[in-house]
N, C-alpha and C positions, 0 to 999 in steps of 0.2 A: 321849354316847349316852343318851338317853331310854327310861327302864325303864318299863311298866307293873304293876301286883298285880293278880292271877288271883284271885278269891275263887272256891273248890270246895266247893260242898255233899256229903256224904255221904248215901249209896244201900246198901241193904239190901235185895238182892234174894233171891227165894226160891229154893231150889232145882229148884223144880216149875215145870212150864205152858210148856206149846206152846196153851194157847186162845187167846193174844191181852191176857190183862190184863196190868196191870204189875205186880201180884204185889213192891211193894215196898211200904218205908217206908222215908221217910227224915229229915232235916234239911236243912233248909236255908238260904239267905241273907236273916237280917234284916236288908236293906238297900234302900232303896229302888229301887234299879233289876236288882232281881231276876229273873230269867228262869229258865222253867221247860223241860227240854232231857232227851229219850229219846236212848239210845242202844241199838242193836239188839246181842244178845246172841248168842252162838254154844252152843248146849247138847251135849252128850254124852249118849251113851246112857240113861243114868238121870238124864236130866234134869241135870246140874250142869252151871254156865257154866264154857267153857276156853278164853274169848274173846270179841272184839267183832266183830263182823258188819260193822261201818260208822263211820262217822262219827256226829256226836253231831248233830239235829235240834232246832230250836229250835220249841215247842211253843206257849208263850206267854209273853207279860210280865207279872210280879205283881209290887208290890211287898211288902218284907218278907215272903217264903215262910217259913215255920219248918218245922210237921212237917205230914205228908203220909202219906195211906194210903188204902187199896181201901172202896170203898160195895159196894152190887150194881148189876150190869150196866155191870162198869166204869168207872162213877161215882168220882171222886178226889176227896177229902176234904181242904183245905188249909187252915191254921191260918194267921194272920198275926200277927205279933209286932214291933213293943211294942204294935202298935195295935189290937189285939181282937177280928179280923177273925175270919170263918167262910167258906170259898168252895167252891162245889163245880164242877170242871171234868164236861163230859160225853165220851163216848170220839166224835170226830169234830170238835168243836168248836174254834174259833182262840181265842174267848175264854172268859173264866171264865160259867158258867151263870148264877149266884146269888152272894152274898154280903152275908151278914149280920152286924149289929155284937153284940159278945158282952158 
């Protein structure tokens, strides 16, 4: 029987926002064939997550993702590692917007 390894980034989500951003930060996979993937969140009263909504969407392909956070107007901010990368996804888009070398 043939095994495959799952590599999982970690998510650091807020407790706030029904507007629609993603209100995270995270880490993620310095690995070349890195993917970048929402998962829809179920909130409670005051805002805290007590659950997933859904399945997990895959967003897009980046290689070597590391860390990851919010711009304005829901602009994502992505760091690449070992390779010096700066990328910025926009909210609606399949692929990364920009990206510049650091």
């Amino acid at each position: 029987m043939r095994t495959s390894a799952l590599r999982v980034a970690t998510l650091l989500a807020s407790a706030c926002g029904d507007d629609g951003r993603a209100d995270a930060t995270s880490s993620g996979l310095p690995v070349e064939a890195a993917e970048l993937h929402v998962v829809p969140l179920e909130r409670g009263p005051c805002g805290q997550i007590i659950g997933f909504g859904g399945g997990a969407v895959k967003l897009l392909n980046s290689p070597f993702l590391d860390l990851m956070t919010n711009g304005p107007e829901g602009v994502v901010f992505i760091s690449h590692y070992p390779n010096s990368l700066l990328s910025q996804r926009v909210p609606g888009e399949a692929a990364l917007a920009s990206t510049i070398d650091l």
